[in-house]
N, C-alpha and C positions, 0 to 999 in steps of 0.2 A: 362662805369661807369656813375653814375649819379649826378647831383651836389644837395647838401643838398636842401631839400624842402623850398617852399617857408614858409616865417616868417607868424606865425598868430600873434606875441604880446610879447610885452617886458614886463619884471616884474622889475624891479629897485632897488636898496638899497644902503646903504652905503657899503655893504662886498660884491655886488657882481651883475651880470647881469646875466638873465636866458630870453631865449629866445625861445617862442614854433615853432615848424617847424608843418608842418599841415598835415605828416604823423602820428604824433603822441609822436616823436622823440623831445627833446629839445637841446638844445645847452647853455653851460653857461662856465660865466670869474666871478673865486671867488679869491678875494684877499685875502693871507694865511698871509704873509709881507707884510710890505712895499716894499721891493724887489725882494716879490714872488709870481705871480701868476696863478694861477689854471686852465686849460680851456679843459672844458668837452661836449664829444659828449655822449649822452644819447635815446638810441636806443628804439622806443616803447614798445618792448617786456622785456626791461632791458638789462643790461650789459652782453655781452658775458664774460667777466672776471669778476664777482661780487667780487672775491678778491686780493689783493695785498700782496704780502711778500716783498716786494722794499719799504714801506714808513713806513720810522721808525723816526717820530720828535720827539718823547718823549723820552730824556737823560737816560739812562738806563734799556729802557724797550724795551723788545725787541717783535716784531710779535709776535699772537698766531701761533702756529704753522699750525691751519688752517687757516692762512690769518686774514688780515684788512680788513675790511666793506669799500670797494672803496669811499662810500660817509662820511668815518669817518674822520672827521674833529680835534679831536682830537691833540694836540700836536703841535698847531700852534696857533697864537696873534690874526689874523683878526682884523685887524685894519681898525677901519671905512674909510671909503675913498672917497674925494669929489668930487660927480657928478655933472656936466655940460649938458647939453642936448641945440642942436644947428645946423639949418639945416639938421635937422632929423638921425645927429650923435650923442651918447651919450659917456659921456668919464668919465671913474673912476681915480681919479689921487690921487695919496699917494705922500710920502718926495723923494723916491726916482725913479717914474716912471708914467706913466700916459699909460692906454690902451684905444682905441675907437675903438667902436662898430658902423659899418655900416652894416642895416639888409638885404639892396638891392642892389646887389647880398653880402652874409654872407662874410665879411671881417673885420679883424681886425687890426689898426694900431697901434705900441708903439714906444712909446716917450724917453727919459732921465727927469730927473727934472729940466733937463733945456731947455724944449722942442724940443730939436733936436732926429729928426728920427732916430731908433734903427732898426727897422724892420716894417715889413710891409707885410703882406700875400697879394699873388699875385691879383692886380687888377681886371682882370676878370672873375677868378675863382678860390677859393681859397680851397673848400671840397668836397669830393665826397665820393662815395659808389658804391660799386659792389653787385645788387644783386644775380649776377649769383656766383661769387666766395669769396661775404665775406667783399674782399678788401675794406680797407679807405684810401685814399691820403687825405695829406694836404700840399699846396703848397705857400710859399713865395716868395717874392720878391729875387731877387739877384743881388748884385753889385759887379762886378770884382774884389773892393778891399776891397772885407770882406775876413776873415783868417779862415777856421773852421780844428777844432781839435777836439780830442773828437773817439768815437765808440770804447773804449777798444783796444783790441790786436792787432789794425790793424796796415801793413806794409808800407813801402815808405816814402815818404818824409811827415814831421810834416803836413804841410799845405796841408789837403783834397779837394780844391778845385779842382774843374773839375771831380771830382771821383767817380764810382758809388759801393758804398760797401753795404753789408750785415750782419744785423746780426744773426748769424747761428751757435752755436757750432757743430764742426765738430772735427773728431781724425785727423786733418792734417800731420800726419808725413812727414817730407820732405816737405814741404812746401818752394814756393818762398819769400824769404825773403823780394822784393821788392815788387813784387803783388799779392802774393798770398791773396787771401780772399774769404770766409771768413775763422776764425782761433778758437780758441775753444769756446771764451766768446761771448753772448748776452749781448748787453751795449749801449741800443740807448740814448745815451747822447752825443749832439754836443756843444760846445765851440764855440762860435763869439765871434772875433774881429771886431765891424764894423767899417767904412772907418772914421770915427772921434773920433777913437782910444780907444769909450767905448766896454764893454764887456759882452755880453748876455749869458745865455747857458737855454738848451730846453733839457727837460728832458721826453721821452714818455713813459708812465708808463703803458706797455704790456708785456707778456710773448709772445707772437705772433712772429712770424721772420718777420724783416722789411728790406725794401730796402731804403738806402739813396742815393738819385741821389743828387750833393752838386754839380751840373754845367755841368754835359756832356752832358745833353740831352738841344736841343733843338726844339721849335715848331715857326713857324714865325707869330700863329695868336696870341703870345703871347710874353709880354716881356722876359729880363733874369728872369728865377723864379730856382728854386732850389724845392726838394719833396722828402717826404717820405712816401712810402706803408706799410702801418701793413695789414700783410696777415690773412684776417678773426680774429680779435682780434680790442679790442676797442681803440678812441680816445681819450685819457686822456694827456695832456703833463703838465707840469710845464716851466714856463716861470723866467726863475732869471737872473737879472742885477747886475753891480757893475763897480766901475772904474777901477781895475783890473783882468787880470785873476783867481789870486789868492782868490779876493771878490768874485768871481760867482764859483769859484770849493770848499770852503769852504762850501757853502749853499747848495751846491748839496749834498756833502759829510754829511753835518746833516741832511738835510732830507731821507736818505737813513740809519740814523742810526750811522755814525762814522765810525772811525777803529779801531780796536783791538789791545790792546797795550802787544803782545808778553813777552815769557817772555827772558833776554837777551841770553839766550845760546845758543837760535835760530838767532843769530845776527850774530852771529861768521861762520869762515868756514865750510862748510859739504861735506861730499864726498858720492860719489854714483856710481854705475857702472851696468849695467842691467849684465856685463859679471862674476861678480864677487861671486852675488847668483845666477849664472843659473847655473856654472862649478857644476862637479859632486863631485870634494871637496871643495863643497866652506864654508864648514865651516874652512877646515885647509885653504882654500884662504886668510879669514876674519882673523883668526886669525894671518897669515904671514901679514895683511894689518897693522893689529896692532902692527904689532911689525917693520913694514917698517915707519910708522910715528913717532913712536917712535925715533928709532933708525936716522933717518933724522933731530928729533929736530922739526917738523912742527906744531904748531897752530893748532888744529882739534875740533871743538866743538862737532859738532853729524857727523854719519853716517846714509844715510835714504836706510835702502833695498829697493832696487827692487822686486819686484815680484817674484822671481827663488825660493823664500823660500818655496814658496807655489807650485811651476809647478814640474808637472811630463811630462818631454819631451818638447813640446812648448806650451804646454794648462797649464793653471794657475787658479788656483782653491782658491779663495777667504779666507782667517781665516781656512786654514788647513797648515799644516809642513811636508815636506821631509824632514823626516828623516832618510832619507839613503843619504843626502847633508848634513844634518846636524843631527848630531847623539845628541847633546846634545846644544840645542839652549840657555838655561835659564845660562850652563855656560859659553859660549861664549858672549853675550849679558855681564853676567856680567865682565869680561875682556873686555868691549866696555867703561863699567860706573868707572872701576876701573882706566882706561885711561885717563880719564877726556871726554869722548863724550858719549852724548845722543844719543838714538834710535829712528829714525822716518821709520814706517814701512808703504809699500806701499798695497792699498787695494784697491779692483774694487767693481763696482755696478753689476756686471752679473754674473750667474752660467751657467756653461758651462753646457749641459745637461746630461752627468753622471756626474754632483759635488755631492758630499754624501747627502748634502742636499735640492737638486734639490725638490724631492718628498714631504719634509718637507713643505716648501716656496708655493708651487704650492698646497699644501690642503688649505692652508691658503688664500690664492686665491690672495697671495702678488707680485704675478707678472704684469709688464703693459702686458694687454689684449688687445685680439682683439674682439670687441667690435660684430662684426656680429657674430664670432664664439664660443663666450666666453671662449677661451682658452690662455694660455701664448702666447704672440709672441716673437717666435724663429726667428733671424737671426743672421748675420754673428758674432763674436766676435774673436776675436784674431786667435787661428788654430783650429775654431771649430762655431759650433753655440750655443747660448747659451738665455736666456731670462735674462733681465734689472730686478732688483730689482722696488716694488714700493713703494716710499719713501712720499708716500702722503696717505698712508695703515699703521694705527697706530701698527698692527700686526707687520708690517715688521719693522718700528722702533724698538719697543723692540727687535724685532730678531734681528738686525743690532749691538745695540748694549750691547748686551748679547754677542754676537759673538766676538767686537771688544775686551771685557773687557776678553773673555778666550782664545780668540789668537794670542792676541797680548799682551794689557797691562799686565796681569800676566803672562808673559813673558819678566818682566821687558823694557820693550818698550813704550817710552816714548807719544809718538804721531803718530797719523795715518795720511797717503799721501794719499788724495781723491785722483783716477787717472781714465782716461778712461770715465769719466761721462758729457759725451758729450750729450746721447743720441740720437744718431744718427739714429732712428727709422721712420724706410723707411713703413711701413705699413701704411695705413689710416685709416685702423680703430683702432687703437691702441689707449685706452682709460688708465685712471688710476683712481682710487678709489676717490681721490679729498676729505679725509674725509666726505666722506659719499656724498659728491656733484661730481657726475661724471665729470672726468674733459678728456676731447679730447686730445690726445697726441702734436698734433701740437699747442696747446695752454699751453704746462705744460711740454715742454722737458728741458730748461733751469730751471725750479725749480725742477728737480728732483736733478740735481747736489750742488744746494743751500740748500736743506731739507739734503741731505745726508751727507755735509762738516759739518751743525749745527747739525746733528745726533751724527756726531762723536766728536766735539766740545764739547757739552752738556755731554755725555758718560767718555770725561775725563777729566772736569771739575765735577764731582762728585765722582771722584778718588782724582783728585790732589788737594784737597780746601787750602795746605800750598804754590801753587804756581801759577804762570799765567799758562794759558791752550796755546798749538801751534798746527795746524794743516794746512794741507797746500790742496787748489785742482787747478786742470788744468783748468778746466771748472764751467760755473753759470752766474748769472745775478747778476748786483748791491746788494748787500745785502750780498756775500758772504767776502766783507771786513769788516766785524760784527767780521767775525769768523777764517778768514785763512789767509794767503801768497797766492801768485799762482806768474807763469809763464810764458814764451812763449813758453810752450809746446816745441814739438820735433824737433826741429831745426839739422840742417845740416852744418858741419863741413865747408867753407869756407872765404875766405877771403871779401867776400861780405855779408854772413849771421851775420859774424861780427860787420859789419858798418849799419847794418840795423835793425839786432835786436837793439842797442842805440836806435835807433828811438822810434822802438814799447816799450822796456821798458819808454821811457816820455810818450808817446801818453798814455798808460795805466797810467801813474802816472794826466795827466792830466785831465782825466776820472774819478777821484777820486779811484781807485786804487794802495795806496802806495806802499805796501810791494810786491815787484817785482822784479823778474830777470831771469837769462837766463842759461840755462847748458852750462856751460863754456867748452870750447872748443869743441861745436857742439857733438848734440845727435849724429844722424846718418851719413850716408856719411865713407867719408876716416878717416883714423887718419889724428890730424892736424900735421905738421911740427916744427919745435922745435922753429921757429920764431914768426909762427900764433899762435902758444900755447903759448907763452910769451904775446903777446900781447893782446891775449883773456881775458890771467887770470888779467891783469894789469887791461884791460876794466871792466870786472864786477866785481876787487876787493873792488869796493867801491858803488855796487849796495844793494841794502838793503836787498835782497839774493843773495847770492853767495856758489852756489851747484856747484860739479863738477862733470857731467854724460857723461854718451855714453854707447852705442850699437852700437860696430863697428861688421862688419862681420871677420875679420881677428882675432876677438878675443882678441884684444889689448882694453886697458883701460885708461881714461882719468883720470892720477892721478899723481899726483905732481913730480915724480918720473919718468914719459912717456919718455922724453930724459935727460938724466943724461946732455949732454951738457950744458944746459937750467934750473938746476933742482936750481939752485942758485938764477938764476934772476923770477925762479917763487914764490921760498919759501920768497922772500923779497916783494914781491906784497901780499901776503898773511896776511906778519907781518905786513905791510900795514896797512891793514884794523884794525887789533889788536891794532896799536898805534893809527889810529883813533876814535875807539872804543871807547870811552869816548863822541866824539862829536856828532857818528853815533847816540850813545843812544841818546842821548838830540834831534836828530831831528828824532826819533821817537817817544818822550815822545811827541813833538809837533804837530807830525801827528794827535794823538790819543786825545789831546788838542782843538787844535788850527786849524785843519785840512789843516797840508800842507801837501803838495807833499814832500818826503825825495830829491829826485831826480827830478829838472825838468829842462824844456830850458831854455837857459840865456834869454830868453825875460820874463819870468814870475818872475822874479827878478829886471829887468830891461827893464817895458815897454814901456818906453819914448827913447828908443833907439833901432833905428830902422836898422840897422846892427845886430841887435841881432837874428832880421826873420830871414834870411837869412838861407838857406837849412849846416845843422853843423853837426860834428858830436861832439861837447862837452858838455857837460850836468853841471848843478850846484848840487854842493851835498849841501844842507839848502842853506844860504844867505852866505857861509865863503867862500865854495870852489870852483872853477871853474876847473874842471876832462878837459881833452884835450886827448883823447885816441889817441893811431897812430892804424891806421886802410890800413895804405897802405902796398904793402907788400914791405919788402927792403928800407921804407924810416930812413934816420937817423936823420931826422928837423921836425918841427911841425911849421904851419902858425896856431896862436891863433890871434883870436881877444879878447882884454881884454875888458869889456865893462865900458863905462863912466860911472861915479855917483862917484865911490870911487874915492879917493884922487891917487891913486894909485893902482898898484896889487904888491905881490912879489910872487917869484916860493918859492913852499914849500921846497924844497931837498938844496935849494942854499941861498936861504934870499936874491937874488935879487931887487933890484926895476924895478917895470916895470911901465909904461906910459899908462892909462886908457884911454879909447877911440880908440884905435888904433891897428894896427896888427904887431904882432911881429910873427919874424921867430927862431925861439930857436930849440936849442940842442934836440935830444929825441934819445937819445942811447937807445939799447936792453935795458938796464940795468932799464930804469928809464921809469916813469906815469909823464907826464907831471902834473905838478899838481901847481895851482895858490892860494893866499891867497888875499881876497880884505883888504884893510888899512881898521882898524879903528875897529880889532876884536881881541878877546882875544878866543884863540882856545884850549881845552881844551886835553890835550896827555897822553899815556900811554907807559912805557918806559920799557926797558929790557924785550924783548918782545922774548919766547923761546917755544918751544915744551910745557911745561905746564901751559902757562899761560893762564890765566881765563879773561874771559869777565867780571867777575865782580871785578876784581882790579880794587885798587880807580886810581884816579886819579894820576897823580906824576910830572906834566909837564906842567904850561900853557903859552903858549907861545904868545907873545904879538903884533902885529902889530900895531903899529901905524905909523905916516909919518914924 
């Protein structure tokens, strides 16, 4: 690799510093906020990404659908900012940050407003390029006791140091829940804590797959430094500070556009099971589901098909119906609505190559191509090969959702499940239409899954205009919390994928992706145990989705009812959620506001407390609750740490008092979610809570802490 060309000449302003390299190439730091700045590598021939679908600062308005002008300025303050020039360093500094520019060797230092160092690209060399493969690194400084969080769906423990991860959507089924990576989402957004307890985050703004080395590698002709490689894609990052975590993941989150504020029915419980439309009755399945929830008394807001509705044998065929599984879908569907649950139906981005309308798609010339051969590429897709829709071909738009509105929506079905839109395209020359601007596959497979969830977003938000629109995808890059929910994907039935998925649902909530959760009690794998299943559904009953999936091979299903032993202490986890229902809303109205996290670490609540780091597995739901899930298997006590600030904590189930700052060992029978209340909040409940209760009763209960 090479390191950026030498400097011919500084250009200067109050909004910003551009600097020419003497290849032809410039380098420039444009201040967007006061707490946010801009810093761009500018290649002589122009931008290999010339557009963006990830920056959306204008409230309400959303990307054209062919992309933002990379250099659109647009939807930001630019606030003048005052320069210093001194010992041949220039420094831009605003209210809350100060950056300097050193052009020999190209390095940049940033400050706090109260001049104490935040960061600092690495001393001897800080940018490079590859001409033989594309590649940009840029590398910073690093200190052992900086915190970095951040990259989306990744696994393991919160704190990424020492780690070298990827961003790469990929169909992980079975994935290690500790290390596996990478997982479906592209999310190059890291979160610093630095070691004087302010808080940065770096936002790189490419479709590119990048590698973030956060500490494992080292070189000895060089200090600790930390790097990130974007593979043949451009250097753009955003740089935002704040004295909390919370200050630096709010501004991430508006500059990407916000999040979606759902409408409530999608708050509530859902169930799903791949085993339930694959069966050869599974309409008479569905309809005995309906009359088993019933008859139980359960909470059920929607059910979201699986795919089976559409497969003939194990190949599954996009917005088409078996109906020899399902002989009359529109009136089973409405015994779904009669029930009190919505329908969320699951749909893929690929036709398998006999799909009916394989020939249709492929005249249109809507499929990603391979670019030497001009022909679709075909590889592998589920029990067959198939070719990727291309969702950047305004053609295949309208066919998408022309399709989604005849078979699905007028099939009484409320919302489509992006799934499988990983794009996992192993070809190299694999191109895509780019609106008219050819775009290289390895530079556009993350946005195909992001055009395709706001495909379908758009399609029934022009249906529904009496209500909010819900859809939900696996896979995408930042922008797709504009328009859906998502996941951790296909997870695996254990008592460790358990404790670990907690993780990756905060790491994703700190990423600025709220609406998140987990298929309770493990996709694949074994069926869980009548204890792991208690404890699973307890874990994600207060996750801001909570679906209930699998795809066991023995044919069994993960649904409320799995071991009748257990079937008591699950449907109370459930009603759970239902009595909190009142509050959940209110810290979603907040997300969609206010830009917080629904679900995150007790240090993001409480960052002056430093027990809070510490590797956990309890999470906070808003600023009221602190969740303590039992993740062990066989234990009957829970070790909580309450954290100091409130006056106190009490346990929700007991009205307790408990002792803030410290660790307490308590009771956690089968029966019961550890669950804490901090003093000094008024929590707002929902009561007589049964088989047909709505997520939209009012309120009926506010129950008061004080000390």
């Amino acid at each position: 690799m090479s390191i950026f060309a030498k400097t011919q000449g500084l250009r200067v302003s109050a909004h910003g510093l551009e600097l020419a390299l003497e290849n032809g190439a410039s380098f420039s730091v444009q201040v967007l906020e006061d707490s946010l700045v801009r810093v761009r590598y500018k290649p002589a021939k122009g931008y290999l990404e010339p557009r963006t679908w990830a920056i959306a600062p204008q409230r309400g308005q959303d990307v054209p659908w062919h992309g933002r002008d990379r250099d659109d300025s647009r939807g930001f303050s630019c606030p003048p900012a005052r320069v210093e020039e001194s010992a041949g360093l220039t420094t831009l500094r605003t209210a809350a940050l100060s950056v300097t520019l050193q052009a020999e060797p190209l390095k940049l230092m940033w400050a706090d407003r109260n001049g104490q160092t935040l960061l600092s690209d690495r001393a001897t060399s800080a940018y490079f390029s590859s001409p033989r493969t594309g590649a940009i690194r840029h590398y910073l400084q690093r200190d052992r006791a900086e915190r970095y969080y951040g990259l989306g769906d990744k696994t393991g423990p919160l704190n990424l140091h020492g780690r070298r991860l990827r961003t790469l959507g990929l169909d992980a089924l079975g994935y290690d829940p500790q290390n596996g990576d990478p997982l479906y989402k592209h999310w190059p957004f890291v979160l610093t804590r630095a070691p004087t307890g302010q808080w940065w985050g770096i936002y790189y703004d490419t479709l590119a797959t990048c590698t973030f080395d956060l500490g494992c590698e080292h070189d000895n002709y060089h200090e600790l430094y930390r790097y990130v490689e974007i593979d043949d894609g451009d250097l753009d990052y955003y740089l935002m500070v704040g004295d909390t975590p919370g200050a630096v993941i709010a501004q991430f989150v508006r500059l990407i556009g916000g999040t979606h504020l759902p409408p409530k029915w999608s708050l509530g419980f859902a169930q799903t099971a791949m085993g339930l439309a694959d069966a050869p009755d599974a309409q008479a399945q569905l309809a005995a589901f309906i009359d088993r929830i019933q008859t139980e008394d359960i909470p059920c807001s929607s059910f979201h098909y699986g795919s089976g509705y559409s497969s003939r044998g194990k190949r599954r065929y996009v917005f088409t119906w078996n109906h020899d599984k399902f002989p009359d879908p529109k009136a089973l569907n409405q015994r779904f609505h009669e029930a009190g649950m919505h329908l969320v139906a699951n749909i893929k981005p690929c036709l398998l190559d006999d799909h009916p309308a394989f020939a249709e798609v492929k005249a249109m010339g809507g499929f990603i191509r391979d670019a030497s051969r001009q022909a679709p590429v075909v590889e592998q897709f589920w029990d067959g090969v198939g070719s990727h829709l291309d969702f950047t071909h305004p053609g295949v738009l309208d066919w998408w959702q022309k399709k989604l509105g005849e078979q699905v929506l007028d099939f009484h079905i409320d919302a489509g499940w992006n799934d499988n839109n990983e794009y996992a395209i192993m070809d190299d020359n694999a191109s895509c239409h780019g609106f008219g601007q050819t775009l290289p596959m390895h530079r556009a497979r993350p946005l195909h899954a992001l055009l395709m969830t706001r495909a379908t977003f758009e399609a029934q938000s022009r249906r529904q205009t009496d209500q909010a629109t819900f859809t939900v995808t696996r896979g995408g890059p930042p922008g797709i919390q504009r328009y859906a929910q998502s996941w951790s994907g296909d997870n695996t039935t254990s008592w460790e994928t358990l404790r670990w998925n907690i993780r990756t649902g905060l790491q994703m909530s700190l990423s600025g992706l709220f609406n998140v959760g987990h298929d309770v009690g493990g996709f694949a794998g074994p069926t869980p145990g009548p204890e792991l299943f208690v404890r699973w559904v307890q874990a994600c009953c207060l996750n801001p989705r909570m679906v209930m999936n699998s795809w066991k091979a023995d044919g069994t299903n993960n649904v409320p009812w799995l071991h009748p032993s257990v079937t008591t202490e699950v449907v109370a986890a459930i009603r759970l959620r239902y009595r909190l229902m009142p509050y959940l809303w209110s810290l979603f109205e907040r997300a969609h506001t206010l830009h917080e996290p629904i679900i995150r670490p007790t240090f993001y609540d409480f960052p002056d407390d430093e027990p809070c780091f510490c590797d956990s597995d309890d999470f906070m739901l808003g600023h009221a609750l602190l969740v303590a899930p039992v993740v062990q298997q066989g234990a009957s006590t829970r070790r909580v740490y309450l954290p100091a600030g409130p006056s106190a904590w009490f346990d929700f189930h007991t009205g307790q008092r408990l002792e803030a700052g410290t660790v307490h060992e308590l009771a956690a029978p089968l029966a019961s979610l550890p669950l804490f209340v901090r003093a000094g909040v008024s929590l707002p409940l929902a009561t007589g809570i049964s088989g047909r209760h709505s997520v939209d009763d009012p309120v009926s209960e506010i129950r008061q802490y004080g000390d």
